[in-house]
TITORLO-357305 format. One record per atom (N, C-alpha, C): residue in three letters; x, y, z. Coordinates in steps of 0.1 Angstrom, whole numbers, plus 2048, in hexadecimal, padded with zeros to 3 digits. Layout:
N
r / east / north / up
ALA / X / Y / Z
...
This chain:
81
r / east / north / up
UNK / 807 / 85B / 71A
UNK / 803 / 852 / 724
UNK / 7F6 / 857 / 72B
UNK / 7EE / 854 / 72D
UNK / 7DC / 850 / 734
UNK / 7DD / 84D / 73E
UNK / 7DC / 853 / 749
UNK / 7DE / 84D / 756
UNK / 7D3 / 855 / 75B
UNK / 7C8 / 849 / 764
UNK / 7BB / 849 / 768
UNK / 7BF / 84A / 777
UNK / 7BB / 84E / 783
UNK / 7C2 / 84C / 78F
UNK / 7AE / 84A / 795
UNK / 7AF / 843 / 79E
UNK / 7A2 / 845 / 7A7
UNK / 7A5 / 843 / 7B5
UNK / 79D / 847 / 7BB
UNK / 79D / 849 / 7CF
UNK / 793 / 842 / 7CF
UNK / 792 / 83B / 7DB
UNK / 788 / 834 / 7E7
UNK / 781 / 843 / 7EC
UNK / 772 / 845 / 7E9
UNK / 76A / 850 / 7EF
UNK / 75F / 84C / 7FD
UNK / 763 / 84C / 805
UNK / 756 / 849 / 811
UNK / 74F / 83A / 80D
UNK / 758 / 833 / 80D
UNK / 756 / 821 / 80A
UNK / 74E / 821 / 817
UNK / 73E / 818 / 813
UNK / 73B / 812 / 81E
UNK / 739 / 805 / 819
UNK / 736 / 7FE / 827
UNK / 732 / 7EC / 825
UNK / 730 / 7E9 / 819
UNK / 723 / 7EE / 816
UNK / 71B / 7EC / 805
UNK / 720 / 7EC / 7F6
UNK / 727 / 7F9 / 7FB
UNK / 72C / 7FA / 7EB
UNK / 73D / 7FB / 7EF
UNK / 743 / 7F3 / 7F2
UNK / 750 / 7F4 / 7F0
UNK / 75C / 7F7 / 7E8
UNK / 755 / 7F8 / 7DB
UNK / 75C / 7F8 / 7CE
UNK / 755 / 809 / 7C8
UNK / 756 / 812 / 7CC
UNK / 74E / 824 / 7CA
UNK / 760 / 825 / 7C7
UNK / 75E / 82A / 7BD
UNK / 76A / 833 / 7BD
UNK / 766 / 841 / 7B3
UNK / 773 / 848 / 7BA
UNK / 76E / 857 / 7B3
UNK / 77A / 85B / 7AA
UNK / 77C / 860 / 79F
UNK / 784 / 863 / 794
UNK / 78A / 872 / 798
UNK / 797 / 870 / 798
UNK / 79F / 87A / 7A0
UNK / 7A4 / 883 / 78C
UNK / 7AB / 890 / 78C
UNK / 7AC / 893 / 788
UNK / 7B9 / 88F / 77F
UNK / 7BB / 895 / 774
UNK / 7C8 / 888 / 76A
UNK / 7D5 / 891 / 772
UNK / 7E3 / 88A / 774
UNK / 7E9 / 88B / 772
UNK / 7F3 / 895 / 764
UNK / 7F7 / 8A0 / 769
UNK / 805 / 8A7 / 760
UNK / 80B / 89C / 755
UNK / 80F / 8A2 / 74C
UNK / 81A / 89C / 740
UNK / 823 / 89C / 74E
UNK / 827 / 8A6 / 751
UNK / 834 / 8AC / 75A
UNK / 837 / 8A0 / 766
UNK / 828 / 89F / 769
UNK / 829 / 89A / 779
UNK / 832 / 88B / 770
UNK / 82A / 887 / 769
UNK / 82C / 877 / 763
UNK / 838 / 87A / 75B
UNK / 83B / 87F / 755
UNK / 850 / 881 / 754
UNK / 856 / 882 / 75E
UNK / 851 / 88B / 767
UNK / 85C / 886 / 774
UNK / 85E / 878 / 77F
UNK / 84E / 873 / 77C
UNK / 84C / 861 / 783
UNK / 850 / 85D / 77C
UNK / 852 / 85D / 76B
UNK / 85A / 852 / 767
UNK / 869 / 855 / 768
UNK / 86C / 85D / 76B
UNK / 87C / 85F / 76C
UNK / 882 / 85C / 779
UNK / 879 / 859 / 785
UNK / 87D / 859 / 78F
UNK / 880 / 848 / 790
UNK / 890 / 847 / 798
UNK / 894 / 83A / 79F
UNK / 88E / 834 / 7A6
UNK / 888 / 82A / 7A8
UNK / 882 / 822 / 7B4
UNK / 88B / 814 / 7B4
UNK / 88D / 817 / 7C1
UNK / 895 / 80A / 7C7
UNK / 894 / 803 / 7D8
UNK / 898 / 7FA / 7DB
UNK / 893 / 7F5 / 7E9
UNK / 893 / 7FE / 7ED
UNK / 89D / 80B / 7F2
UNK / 8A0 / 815 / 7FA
UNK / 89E / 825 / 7F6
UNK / 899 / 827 / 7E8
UNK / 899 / 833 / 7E2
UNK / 88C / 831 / 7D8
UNK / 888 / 83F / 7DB
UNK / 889 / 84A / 7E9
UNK / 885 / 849 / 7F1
UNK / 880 / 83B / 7F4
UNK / 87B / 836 / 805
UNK / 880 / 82B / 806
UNK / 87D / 829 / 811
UNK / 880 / 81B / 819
UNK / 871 / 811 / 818
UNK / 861 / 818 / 80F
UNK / 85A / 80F / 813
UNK / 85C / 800 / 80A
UNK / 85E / 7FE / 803
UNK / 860 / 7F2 / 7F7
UNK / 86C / 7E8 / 804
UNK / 872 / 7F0 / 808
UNK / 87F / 7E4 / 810
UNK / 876 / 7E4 / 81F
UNK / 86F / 7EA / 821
UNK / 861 / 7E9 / 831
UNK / 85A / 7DC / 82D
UNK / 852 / 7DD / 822
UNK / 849 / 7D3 / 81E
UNK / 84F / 7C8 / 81B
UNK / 85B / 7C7 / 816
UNK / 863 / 7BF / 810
UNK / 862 / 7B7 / 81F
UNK / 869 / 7BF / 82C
UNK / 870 / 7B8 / 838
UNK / 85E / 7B2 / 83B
UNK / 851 / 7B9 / 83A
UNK / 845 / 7B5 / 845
UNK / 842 / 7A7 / 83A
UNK / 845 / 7A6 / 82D
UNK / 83F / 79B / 826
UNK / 847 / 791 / 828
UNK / 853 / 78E / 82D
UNK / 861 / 788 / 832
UNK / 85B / 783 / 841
UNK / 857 / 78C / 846
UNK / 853 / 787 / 857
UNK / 843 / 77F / 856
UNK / 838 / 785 / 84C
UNK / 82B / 77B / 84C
UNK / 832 / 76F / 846
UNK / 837 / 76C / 841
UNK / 83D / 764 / 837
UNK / 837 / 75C / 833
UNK / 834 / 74D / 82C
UNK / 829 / 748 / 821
UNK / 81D / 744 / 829
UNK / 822 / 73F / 836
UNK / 817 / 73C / 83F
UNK / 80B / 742 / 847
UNK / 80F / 751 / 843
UNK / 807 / 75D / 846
UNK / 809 / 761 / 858
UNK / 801 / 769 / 85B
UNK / 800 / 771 / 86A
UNK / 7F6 / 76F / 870
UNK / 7F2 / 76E / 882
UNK / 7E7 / 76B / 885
UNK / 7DF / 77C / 888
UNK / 7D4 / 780 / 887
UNK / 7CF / 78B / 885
UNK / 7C3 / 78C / 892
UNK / 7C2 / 79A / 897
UNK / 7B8 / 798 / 8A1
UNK / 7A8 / 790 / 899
UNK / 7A1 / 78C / 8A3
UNK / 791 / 787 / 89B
UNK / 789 / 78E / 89B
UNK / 786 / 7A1 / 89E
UNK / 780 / 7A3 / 89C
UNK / 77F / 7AD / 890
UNK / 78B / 7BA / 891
UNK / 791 / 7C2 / 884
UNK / 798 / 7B5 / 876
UNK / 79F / 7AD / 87B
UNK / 7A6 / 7A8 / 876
UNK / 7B6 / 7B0 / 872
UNK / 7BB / 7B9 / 87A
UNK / 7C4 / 7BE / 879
UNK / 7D0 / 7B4 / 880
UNK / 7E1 / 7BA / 87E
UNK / 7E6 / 7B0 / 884
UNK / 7E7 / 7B4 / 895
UNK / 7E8 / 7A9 / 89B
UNK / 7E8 / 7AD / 8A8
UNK / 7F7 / 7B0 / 8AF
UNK / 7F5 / 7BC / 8BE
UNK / 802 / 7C2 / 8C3
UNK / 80B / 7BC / 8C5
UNK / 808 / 7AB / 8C7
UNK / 815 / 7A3 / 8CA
UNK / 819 / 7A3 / 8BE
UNK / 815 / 79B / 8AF
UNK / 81D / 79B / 8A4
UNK / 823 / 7AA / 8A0
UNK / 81C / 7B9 / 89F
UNK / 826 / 7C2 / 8A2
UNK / 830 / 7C3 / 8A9
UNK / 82E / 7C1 / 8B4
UNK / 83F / 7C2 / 8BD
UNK / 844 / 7B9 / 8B9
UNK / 843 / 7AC / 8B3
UNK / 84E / 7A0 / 8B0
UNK / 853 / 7A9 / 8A3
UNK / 84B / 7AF / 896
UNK / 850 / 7B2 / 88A
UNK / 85A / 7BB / 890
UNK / 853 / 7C6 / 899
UNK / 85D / 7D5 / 89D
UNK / 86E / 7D0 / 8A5
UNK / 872 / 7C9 / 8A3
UNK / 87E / 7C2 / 8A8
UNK / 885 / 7C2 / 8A3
């Protein structure tokens, strides 16, 4: 198995798409990722997080501040409930 991995390096405006070529990955490392369980809850909780935040934007989407475009503190404290 060939597994290429890249990082985002000092992205500015212009060139948003720079990426830098990280080093390969172990046989070892990649026998042990493929061996490992992934499920809603194992070995994390994020897959059942994202699951619950894509459940709360739901098809109609979220309103976002206008200038970051981040979501805004009121729709956080409504999701954190």
């Amino acid at each position: 198995m060939n597994v290429d991995l890249y990082q985002l390096d000092d992205i500015d405006e212009e060139d948003d798409e720079q990426l830098v070529e990280l080093p390969p990955i172990s046989t070892t490392t990649i026998a042990l990722l493929e061996k490992q369980e992934i499920s809603l809850t194992q070995p994390g909780s994020i897959l059942q997080d994202f699951q619950s935040f894509l459940d709360y934007i739901g098809s109609l989407g979220i309103a976002v501040s206008s200038k970051q475009k981040v979501l805004t503190r009121k729709s956080l404290a409504q999701f954190n409930l």
